[in-house]
N, C-alpha and C positions, 0 to 999 in steps of 0.2 A: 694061587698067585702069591709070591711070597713079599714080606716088606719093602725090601731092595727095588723091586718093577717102579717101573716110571707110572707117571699121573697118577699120586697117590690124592689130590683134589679133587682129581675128577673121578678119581672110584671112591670118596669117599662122599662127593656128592650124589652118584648115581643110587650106593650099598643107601645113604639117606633117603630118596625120594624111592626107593622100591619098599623099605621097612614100611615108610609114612603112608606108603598104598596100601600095605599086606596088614597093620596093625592099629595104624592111626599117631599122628604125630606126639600124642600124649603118652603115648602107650610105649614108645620108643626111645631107647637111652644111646648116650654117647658111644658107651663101651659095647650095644649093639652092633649101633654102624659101623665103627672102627673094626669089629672081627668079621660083618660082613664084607668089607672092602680089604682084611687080610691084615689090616694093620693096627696099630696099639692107641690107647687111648692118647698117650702123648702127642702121637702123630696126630693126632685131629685136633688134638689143640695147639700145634703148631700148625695149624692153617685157619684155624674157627675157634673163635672165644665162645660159643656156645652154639647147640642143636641147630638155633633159628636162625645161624649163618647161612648154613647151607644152602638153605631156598635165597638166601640175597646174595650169592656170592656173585662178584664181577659190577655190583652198581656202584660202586668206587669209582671204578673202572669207565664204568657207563656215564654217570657224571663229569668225570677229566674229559672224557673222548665228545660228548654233548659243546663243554664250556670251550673246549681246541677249535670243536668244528665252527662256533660260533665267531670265535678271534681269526681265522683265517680265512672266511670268507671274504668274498673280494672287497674292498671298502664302498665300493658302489650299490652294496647288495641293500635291499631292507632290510627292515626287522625279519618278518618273514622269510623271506631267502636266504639270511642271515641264517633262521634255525632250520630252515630244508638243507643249509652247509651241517649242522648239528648233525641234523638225523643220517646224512648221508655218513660222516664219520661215526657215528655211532656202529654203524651196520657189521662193522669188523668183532662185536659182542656177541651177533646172533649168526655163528654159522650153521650151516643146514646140519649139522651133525647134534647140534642141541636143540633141536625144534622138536624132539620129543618129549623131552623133558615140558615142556610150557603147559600142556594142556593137567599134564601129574603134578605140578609145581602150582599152577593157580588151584587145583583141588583141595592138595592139601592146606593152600592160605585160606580159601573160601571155609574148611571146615574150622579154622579157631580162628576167634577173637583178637587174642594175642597177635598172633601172626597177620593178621587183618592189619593190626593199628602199627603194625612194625613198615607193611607193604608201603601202606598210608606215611609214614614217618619217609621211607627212602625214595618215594615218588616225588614228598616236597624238596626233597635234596636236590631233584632233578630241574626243581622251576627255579632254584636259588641257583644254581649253578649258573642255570641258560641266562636269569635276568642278570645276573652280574657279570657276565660277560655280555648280554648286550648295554648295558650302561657303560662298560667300558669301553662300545662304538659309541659311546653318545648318545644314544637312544635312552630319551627321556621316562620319568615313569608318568603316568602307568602304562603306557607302550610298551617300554620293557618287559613290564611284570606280565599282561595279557599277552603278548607273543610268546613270550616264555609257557606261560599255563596252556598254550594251544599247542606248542612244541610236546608239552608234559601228556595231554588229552593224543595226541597223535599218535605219541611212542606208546601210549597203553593201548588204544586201537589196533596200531602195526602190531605190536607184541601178539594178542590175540589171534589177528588175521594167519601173521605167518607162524604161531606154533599150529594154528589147526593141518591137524594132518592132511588135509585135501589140498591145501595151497603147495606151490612147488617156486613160487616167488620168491626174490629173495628181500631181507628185509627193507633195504634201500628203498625199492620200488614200491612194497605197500606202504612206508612210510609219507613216502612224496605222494604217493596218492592220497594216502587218507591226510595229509595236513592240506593239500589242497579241497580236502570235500568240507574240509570244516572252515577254511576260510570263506567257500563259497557257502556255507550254512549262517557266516556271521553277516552277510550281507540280507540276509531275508528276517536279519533281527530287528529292523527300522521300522 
């Protein structure tokens, strides 16, 4: 495949997450991926400031689409329904064509440290995002900040549920289900 080909992102994401299987993500250089995905080191730096983008690419993304779903939900909605609007917009991130990638993608964070405290850094991005857009409905803290961390607790559950290869779900759905099993988990906290 020569440089010219379209989705030079997404083979530069995929040529990453097969090295970080086959050698281990320490073991693996930039100007690896870049010649397994066909293309030059510049090109990977014109889409990733460094290796351990790749496994986070799109939570930018994921954050905007979280904090949108949260401001356009209906103004009647709660806090809660408020972030079931979140996760449903969120769902446009995880189409069924990357749901392989999840189960090779948490492996390689699970084997470093690094990568661990990076995961950690971009997941709190995700409760900052949801609580400041729901304080922007109003929603006082720490209502805000707790809906938001069960929004965060949800999307890392759904994530799970729907890369495992056996689910055929799409993400919306295990989403809404699993924030509703922890809402009714918070009620047996009394």
């Amino acid at each position: 495949m020569g440089r010219w080909e379209p989705d030079a992102r997404e083979r530069l994401v995929r040529a990453a997450l097969d090295l970080f299987s086959e050698q281990g993500y320490d073991n693996t250089t930039v100007v690896e991926i870049a010649e397994r995905a066909g293309l030059t080191k510049s090109t990977f730096f014109r889409h990733f400031p460094d290796k351990r983008e790749v496994l986070f690419v799109g939570q930018d993304t994921l954050c905007r689409l979280l904090a949108d779903g949260i401001a356009t939900a209906p103004s009647s909605a709660t806090p809660l329904e408020a972030v079931a609007a979140a996760l449903d917009a969120a769902a446009v991130a995880f189409p069924p064509g990357r749901r392989d990638f999840g189960p090779r993608r948490e492996a390689v964070i699970a084997s470093n440290s690094e990568l661990q405290e990076r995961d950690a850094l971009k997941r709190a991005g995700f409760a900052t995002a949801m609580t400041d857009a729901l304080q922007k409905r109003g929603v006082p803290d720490p209502t805000a900040t707790i809906a938001a961390e069960l929004g965060v607790l949800a999307v890392n559950r759904a994530y799970a549920r729907w890369a495992d290869p056996a689910s055929q779900q799409n993400f919306a759905d295990i989403a809404r289900q699993t924030l509703h099993e922890l809402r009714a988990a918070t009620a047996t906290l009394d």
